[in-house]
Each structure stands twice: as C-alpha cells, then as structure tokens.
LOBANU-514009 format. One line per field, with one value per residue (C-alpha): z, x, y; residue in three letters. Coordinates in Angstrom, 2 decimals. Example, Ala and Ser with C-alpha at 12.3 -4.5 7.8 and 13.67 -1.06 7.14 Angstrom:
# LOBANU-514009
pz: 7.80 / 7.14
px: 12.30 / 13.67
py: -4.50 / -1.06
residu: ALA / SER
//
This chain:
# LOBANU-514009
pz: 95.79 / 95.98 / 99.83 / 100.87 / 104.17 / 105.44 / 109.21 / 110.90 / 114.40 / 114.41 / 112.81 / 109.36 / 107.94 / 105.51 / 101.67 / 99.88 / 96.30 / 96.03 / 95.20 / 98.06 / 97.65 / 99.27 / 98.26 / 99.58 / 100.34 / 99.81 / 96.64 / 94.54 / 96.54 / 95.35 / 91.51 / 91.68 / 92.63 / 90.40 / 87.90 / 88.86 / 88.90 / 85.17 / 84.73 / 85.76 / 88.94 / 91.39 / 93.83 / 96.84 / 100.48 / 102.44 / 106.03 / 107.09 / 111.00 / 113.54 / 111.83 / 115.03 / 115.40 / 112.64 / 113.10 / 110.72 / 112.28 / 111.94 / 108.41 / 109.28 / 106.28 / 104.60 / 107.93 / 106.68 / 103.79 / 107.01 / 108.66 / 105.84 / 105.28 / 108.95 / 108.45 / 105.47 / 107.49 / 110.24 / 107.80 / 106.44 / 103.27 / 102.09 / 102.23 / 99.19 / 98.79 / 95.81 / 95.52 / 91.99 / 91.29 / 89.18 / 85.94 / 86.81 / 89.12 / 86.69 / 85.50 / 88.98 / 89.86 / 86.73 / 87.73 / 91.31 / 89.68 / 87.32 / 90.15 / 92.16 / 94.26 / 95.26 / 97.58 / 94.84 / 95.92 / 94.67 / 97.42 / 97.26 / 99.94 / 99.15 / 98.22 / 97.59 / 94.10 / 93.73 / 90.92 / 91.92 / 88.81 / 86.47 / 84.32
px: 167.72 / 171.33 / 172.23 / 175.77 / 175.86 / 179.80 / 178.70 / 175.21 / 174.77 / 171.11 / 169.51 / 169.22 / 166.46 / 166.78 / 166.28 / 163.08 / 163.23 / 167.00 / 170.35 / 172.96 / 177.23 / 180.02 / 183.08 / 186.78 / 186.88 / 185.00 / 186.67 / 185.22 / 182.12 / 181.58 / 183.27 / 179.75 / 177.52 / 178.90 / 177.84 / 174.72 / 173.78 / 175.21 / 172.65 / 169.54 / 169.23 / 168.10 / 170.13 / 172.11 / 172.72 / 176.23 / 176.20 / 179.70 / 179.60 / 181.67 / 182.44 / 182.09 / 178.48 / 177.41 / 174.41 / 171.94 / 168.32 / 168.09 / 167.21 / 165.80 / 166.66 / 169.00 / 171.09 / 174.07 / 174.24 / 173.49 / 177.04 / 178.80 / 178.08 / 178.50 / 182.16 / 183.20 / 182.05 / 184.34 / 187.14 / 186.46 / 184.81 / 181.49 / 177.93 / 175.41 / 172.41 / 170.20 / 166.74 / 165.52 / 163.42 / 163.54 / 163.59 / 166.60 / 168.62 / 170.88 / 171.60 / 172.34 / 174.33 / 176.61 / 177.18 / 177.90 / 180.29 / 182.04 / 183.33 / 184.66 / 181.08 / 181.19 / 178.71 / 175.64 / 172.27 / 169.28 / 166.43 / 162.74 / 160.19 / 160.51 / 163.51 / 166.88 / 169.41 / 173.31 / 174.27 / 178.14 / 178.57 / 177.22 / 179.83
py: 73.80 / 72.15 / 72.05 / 71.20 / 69.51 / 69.74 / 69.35 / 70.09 / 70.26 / 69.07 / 65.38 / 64.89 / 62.89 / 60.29 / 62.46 / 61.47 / 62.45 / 63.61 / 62.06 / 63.02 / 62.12 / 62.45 / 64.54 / 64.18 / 68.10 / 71.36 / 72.08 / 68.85 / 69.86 / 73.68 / 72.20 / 69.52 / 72.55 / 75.18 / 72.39 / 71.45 / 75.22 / 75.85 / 73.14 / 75.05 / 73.88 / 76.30 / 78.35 / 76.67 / 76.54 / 76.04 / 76.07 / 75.27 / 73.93 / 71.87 / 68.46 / 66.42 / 67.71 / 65.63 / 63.31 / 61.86 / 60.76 / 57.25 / 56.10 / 52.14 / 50.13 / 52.75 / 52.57 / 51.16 / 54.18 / 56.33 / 55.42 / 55.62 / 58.91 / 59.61 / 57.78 / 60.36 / 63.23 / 61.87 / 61.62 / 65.08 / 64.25 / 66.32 / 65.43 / 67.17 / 66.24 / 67.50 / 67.64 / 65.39 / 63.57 / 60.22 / 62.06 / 63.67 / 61.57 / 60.04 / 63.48 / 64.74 / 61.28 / 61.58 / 65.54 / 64.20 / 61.08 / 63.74 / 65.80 / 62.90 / 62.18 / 58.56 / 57.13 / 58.29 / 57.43 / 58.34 / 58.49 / 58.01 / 57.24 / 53.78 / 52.90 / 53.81 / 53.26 / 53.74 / 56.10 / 55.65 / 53.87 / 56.61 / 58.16
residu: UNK / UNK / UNK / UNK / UNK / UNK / UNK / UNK / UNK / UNK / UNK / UNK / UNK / UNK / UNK / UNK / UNK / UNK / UNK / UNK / UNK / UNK / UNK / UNK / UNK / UNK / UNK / UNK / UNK / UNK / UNK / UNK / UNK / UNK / UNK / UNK / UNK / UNK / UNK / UNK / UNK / UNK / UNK / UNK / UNK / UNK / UNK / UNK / UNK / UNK / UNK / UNK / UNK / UNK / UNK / UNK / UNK / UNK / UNK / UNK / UNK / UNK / UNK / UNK / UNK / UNK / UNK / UNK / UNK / UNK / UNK / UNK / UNK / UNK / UNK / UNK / UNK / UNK / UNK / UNK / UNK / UNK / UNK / UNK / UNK / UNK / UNK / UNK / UNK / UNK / UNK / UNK / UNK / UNK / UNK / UNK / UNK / UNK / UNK / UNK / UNK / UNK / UNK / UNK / UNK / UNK / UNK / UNK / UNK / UNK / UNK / UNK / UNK / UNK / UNK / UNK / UNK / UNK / UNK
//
C-alpha cells in the first residue's frame, strides 16, 4: 500500500521495510503515486490534515532524517512513504527521484540507506 502522509495529527513511527520522500507539493506527490501504482503496486491512502499537526514519534538514531522531514512538512513539502522491501527499494527510490522526491530513504529495522541519488 502507497500512503501519502501531507500532515497527520497523531505520531508516526519510524518505517521498517519502506522507502519514504519528500515532495515540494501534492502535485509531484499524486504524479510519484500514479507511478508507483502503474507499477503494480497496490492501492493507496491520502489523508489530507492540518499541516501544523505534524509529528513523527521519535526515531533514535534516524533522528536527524526525522526533523528533516518534520522541516519539509513545515515548509509545505509532502511526506510518502511506501511499503518495499530491499528487493524493490531502488525501484521505488528511482520512481520517488523521477518525480522530484528528494530526501529518499530506504528503511529497515536496522538500518537506514539514501536512494536520493538514484536516477
């Protein structure tokens, strides 16, 4: 499931398993998931909510990613976060990358990899 995350009033935890981006606006943001579903990847959520009732749980080591997702969201910028795993992440990242996604990371329980540079 591709879930769009403009603004959430309730905590976020850190993604395990899923490559997340931001987007300058909702357009770049649908244009990524219209892509990543003529892909074959499964149906979508968008819950559109009050940007200053953003707030991500606290993700320990991955904190500094964390705020600066927290900082686009502030500046109006889009969070999406897609479920994949590692066989697909760089698939996902260059979708992400192709439709003006920067910030890329791929997330697992144990670590965390930028994909911003995929093309």
């Amino acid at each position: 499931m591709v879930v769009v995350l403009e603004a959430i009033p309730m905590f976020i935890a850190r993604p395990i398993d899923a490559v997340a981006g931001l987007f300058p606006d909702r357009a770049h943001a649908e244009a990524a998931v219209a892509s990543l579903l003529a892909a074959g990847f499964a149906p979508f959520s968008v819950r559109p909510q009050q940007p200053d009732r953003c707030r991500l749980q606290d993700w320990g080591r991955d904190t500094t990613i964390m705020n600066l997702y927290l900082e686009g969201r502030q500046q109006g910028h889009v969070l999406l976060i897609v479920p994949a795993g590692r066989a697909d992440r760089e698939r996902v990242g260059r979708l992400l990358s192709h439709h003006h996604g920067h910030a890329v990371y791929h997330f697992t329980a144990a670590a965390v990899e930028s994909l911003s540079i995929l093309v």
